[in-house]
Structures are given as structure tokens and as C-alpha cells.
Residue frames as qw, qx, qy, qz and C-alpha x, y, z in Angstrom:
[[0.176, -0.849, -0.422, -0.265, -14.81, -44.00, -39.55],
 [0.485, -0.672, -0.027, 0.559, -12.06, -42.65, -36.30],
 [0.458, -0.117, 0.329, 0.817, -9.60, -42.08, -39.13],
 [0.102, 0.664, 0.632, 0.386, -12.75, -39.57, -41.26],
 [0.276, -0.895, -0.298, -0.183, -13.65, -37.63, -38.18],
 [0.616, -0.501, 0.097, 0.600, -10.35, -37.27, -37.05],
 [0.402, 0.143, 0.396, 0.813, -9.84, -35.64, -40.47],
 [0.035, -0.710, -0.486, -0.508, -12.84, -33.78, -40.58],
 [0.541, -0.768, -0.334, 0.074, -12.30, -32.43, -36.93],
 [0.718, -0.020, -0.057, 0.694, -8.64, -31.68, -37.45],
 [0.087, 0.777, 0.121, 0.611, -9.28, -27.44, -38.00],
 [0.596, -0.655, -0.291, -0.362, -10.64, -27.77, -34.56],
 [0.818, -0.094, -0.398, 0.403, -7.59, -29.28, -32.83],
 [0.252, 0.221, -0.471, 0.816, -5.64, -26.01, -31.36],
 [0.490, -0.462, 0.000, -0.739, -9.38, -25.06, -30.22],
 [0.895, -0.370, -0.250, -0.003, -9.64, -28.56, -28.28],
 [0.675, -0.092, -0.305, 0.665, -5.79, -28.09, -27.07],
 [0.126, -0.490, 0.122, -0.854, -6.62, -24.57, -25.85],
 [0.365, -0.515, 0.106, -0.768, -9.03, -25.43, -24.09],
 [0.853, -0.347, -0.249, 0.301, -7.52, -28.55, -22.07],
 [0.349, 0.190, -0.294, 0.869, -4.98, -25.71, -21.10],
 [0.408, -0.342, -0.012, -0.846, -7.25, -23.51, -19.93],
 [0.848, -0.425, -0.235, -0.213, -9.67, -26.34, -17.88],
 [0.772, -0.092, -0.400, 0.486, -5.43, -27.29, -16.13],
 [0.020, -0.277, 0.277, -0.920, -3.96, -23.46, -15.48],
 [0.545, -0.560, 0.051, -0.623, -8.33, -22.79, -13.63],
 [0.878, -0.242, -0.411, 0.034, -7.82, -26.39, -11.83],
 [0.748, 0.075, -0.335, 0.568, -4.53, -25.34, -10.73],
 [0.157, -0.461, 0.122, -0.865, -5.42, -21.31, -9.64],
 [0.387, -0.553, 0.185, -0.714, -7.74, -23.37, -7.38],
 [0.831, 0.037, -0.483, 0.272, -5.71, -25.71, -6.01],
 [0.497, 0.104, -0.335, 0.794, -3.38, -23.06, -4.82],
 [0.355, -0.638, -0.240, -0.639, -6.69, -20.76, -4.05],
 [0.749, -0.441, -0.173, -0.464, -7.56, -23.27, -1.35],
 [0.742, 0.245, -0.520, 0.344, -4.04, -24.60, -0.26],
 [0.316, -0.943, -0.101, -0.011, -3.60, -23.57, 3.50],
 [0.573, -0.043, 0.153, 0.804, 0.50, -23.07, 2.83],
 [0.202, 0.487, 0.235, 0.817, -0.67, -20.39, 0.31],
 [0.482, -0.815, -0.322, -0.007, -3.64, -19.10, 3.39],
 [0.741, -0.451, -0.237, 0.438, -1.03, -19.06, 5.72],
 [0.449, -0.046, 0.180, 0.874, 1.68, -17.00, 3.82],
 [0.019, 0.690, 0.420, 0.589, -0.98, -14.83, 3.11],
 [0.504, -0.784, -0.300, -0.205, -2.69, -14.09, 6.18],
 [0.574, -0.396, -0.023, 0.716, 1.54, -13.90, 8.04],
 [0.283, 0.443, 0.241, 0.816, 2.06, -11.40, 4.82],
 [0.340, -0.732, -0.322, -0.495, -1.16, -9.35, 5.68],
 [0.636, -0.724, -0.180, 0.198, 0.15, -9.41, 9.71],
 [0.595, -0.227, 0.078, 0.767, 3.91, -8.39, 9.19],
 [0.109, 0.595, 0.330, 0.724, 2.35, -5.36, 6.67],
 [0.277, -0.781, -0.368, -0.421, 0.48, -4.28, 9.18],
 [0.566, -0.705, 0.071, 0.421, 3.26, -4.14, 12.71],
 [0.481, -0.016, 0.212, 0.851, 5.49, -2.48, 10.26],
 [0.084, 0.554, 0.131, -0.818, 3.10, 0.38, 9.33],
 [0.175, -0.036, 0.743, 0.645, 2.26, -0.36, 6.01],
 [0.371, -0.302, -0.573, -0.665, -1.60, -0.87, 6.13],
 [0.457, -0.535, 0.201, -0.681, -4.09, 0.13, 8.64],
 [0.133, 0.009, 0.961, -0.242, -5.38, -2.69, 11.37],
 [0.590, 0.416, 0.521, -0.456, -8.63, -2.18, 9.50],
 [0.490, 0.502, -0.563, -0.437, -7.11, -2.93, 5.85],
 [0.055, -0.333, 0.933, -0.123, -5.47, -5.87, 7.96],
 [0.537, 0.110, 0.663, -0.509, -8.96, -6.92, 9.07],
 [0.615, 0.526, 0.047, -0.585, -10.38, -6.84, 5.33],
 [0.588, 0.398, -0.671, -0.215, -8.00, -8.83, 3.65],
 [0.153, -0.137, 0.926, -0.316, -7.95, -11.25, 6.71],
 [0.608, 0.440, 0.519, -0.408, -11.95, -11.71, 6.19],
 [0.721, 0.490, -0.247, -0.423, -11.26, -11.83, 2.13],
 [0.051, 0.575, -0.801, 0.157, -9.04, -14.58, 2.87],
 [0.350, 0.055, 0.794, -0.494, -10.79, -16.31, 5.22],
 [0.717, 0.403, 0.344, -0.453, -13.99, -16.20, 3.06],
 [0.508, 0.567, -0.551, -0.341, -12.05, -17.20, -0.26],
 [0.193, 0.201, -0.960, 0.022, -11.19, -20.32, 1.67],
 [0.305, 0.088, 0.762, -0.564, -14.50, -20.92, 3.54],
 [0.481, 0.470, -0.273, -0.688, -16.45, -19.75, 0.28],
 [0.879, 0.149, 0.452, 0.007, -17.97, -22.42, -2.05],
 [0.380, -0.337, 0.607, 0.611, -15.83, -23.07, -4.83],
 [0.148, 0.177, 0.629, 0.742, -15.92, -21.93, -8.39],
 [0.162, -0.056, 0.028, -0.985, -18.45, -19.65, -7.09],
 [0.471, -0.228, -0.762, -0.382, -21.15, -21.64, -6.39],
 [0.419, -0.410, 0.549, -0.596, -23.66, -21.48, -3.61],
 [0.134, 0.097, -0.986, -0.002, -24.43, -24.53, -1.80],
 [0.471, -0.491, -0.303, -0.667, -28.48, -25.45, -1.24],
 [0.311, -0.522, 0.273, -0.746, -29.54, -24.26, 0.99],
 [0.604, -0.282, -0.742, -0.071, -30.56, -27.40, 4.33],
 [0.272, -0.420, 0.313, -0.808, -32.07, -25.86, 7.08],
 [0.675, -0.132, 0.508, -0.519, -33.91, -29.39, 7.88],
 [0.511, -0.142, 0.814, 0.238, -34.54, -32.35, 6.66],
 [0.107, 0.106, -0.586, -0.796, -35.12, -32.81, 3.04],
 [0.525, 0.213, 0.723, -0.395, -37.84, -33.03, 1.85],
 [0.385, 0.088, 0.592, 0.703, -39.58, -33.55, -1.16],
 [0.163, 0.017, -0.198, -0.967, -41.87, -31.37, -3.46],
 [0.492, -0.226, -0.471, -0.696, -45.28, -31.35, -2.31],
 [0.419, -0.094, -0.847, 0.313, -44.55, -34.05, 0.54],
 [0.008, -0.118, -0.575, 0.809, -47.02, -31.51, 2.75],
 [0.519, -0.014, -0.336, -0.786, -49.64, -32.12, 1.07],
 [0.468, -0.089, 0.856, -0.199, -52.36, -34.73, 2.45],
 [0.222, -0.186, 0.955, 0.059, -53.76, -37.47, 0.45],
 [0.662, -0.206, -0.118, -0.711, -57.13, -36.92, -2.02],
 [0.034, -0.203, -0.978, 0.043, -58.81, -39.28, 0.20],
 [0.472, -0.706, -0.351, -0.395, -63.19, -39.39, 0.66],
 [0.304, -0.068, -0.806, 0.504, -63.26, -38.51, 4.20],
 [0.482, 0.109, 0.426, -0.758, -66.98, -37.19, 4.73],
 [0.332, 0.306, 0.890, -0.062, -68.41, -40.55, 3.65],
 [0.281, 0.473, 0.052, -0.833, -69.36, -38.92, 0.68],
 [0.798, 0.352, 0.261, -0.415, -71.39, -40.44, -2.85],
 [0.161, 0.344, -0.895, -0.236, -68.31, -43.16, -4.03],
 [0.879, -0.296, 0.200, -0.316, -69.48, -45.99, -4.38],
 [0.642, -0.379, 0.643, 0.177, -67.28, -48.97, -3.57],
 [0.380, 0.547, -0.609, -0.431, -66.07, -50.52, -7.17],
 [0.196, 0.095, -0.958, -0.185, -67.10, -53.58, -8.25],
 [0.270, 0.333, 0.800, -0.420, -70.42, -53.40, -6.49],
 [0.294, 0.559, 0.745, 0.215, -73.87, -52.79, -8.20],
 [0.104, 0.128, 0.063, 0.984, -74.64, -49.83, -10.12]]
């Protein structure tokens, strides 16, 4: 049966080997995204540009904050939910159908 679907699947192959390239090269972009070597050399880059005259001390500031937030930032663009307290669950503030004005149950199992 391996040796069937392997045959039947075979068209497919450069599309499966594409796209294990593709899933290594994005792994690797944010590896090096989130490396602080790469930060570092950035954020020196972005200073020496800026005592030499190159780019304002408000360009400096902007790429220092896109920096900064690329590494602080959730990854692969995701946001994280949100926990402002403790979890809780759905509904959990709701109270309980109980009788509580002794109203016209009657007890179960007793006489009708």
C-alpha cells in the first residue's frame, strides 16, 4: 500500500520539497529576527548613523523603537490573549438556578 501512494503522490513531490524549504529559510528569518547579536548590531548600526550625520536623532529614535518592538513583539505576528486577571471561565459569573423563594417544588420522591 506505502509503495501505491508513494506512486500515486509522486507529481506532488517538488510541491512537498518546496515547501519544507520554505517552513526552514521562515524558521531561520526568525531565528535571526530575534537573535540579540543581530539586535545589537542593529541598534550600534542605527547609533554610529546617527553621530556621523547620516540620519536624524528622530529617524534614530524610530528604528530604535522598530527594533525594540520586532524583538518584544509576539512572534509570527500573533497577539497574545489578552490576562488582565485570573482566568476564568465562560459564564463562571453566573449564579446557580437554585429555588430560593421557597417556591411550588416539591421535594422528589414524596407524594403527589
Amino acid at each position: 500500500m506505502d509503495i501505491l501512494w508513494t506512486l500515486l503522490t509522486l507529481p506532488y513531490a517538488p510541491v512537498r520539497g518546496l515547501t519544507a524549504i520554505v517552513k526552514v529559510v521562515a524558521r531561520e528569518a526568525e531565528s535571526q529576527q530575534h537573535n540579540p547579536v543581530t539586535v545589537r548590531r542593529e541598534l550600534e548600526e542605527l547609533d554610529r548613523a546617527a553621530a556621523a550625520g547620516e540620519i536624524t536623532p528622530a529617524e534614530r529614535d524610530r528604528g530604535q523603537q522598530q527594533v525594540l518592538e520586532r524583538l518584544t513583539g509576539p512572534a509570527g505576528g500573533r497577539t497574545p490573549a489578552r490576562r488582565d486577571g485570573p482566568a476564568r471561565r465562560p459564564g463562571a459569573d453566573r449564579r446557580p438556578a437554585t429555588d430560593r423563594g421557597g417556591g411550588s417544588r416539591r421535594p422528589r420522591g414524596g407524594p403527589r
